[in-house]
N, C-alpha and C positions, 0 to 999 in steps of 0.2 A: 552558494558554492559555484553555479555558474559563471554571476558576476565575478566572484573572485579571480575565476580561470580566464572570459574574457579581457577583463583588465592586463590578467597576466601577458596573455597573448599579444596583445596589442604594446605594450613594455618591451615586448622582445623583437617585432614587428617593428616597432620605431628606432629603436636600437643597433637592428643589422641592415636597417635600411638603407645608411649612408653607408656603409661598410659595401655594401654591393655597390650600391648607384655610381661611387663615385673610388673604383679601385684604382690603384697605381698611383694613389697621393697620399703625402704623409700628413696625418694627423699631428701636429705640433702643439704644446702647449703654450701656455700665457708667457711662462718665462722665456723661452726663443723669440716671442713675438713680441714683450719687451724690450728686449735687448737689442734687437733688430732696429724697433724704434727710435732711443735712445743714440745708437751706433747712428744713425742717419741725421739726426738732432745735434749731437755732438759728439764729432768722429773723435775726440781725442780724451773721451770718457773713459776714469780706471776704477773699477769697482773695489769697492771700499775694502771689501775681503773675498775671498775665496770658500768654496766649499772645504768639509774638513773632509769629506768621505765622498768620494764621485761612482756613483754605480759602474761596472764593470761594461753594462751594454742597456740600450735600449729596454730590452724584454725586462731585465731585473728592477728599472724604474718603472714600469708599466704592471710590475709582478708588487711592486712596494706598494704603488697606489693604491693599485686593486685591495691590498690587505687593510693598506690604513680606510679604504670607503668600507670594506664587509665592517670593520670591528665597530665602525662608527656607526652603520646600519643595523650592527647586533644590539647595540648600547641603546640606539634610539629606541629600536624594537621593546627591549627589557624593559624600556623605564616606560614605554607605552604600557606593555604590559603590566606592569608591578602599579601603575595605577587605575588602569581598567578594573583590576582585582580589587584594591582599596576601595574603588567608590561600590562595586559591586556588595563589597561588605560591607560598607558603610552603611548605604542603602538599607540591608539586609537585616544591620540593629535597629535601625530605624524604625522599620516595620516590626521586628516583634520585640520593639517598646512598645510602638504607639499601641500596640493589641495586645499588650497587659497594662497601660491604661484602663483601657476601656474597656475592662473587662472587670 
């Protein structure tokens, strides 16, 4: 339980650390910084298509993210779990076979 909570700690510690240290700059993703690239590469680049649905603001692509990492973290979680469980029971025929064997 300890370790649990220190790891936690330190998760959240490395997390808001660049958030403080380095306020008053925008966090940009891959895709600005593509495109940027690109644009510099070859200024008279036209992209093959457009989005079909362009979020309203900032926060509601940062609010989309956020949902699509939880649900993908919930999933990972579940499936970690639902086989922790499996081999746990697995295990668990194992042993009382083998000790009606041998018995």
């Amino acid at each position: 339980m300890k370790k649990s909570l220190l790891l936690l700690f330190l998760v959240v510690i490395l997390a808001t650390l660049p958030l403080i240290t380095q306020q008053g700059t925008e966090f940009g993703g891959a895709d600005g910084e593509a495109e940027e690239a690109i644009t510099k590469i070859h200024p008279e680049y036209k992209p093959w298509f457009n989005s079909i649905w362009e979020p309203p603001g900032a926060e509601t692509e940062s609010l989309l993210f956020a949902l699509q990492a939880a649900i993908g973290a919930g999933f990972i979680g579940y499936f970690i779990g639902v086989m922790r469980q499996r081999n746990k029971q697995t295990k668990q025929e194992l042993s009382e076979k083998s000790k009606h064997v041998t018995h």
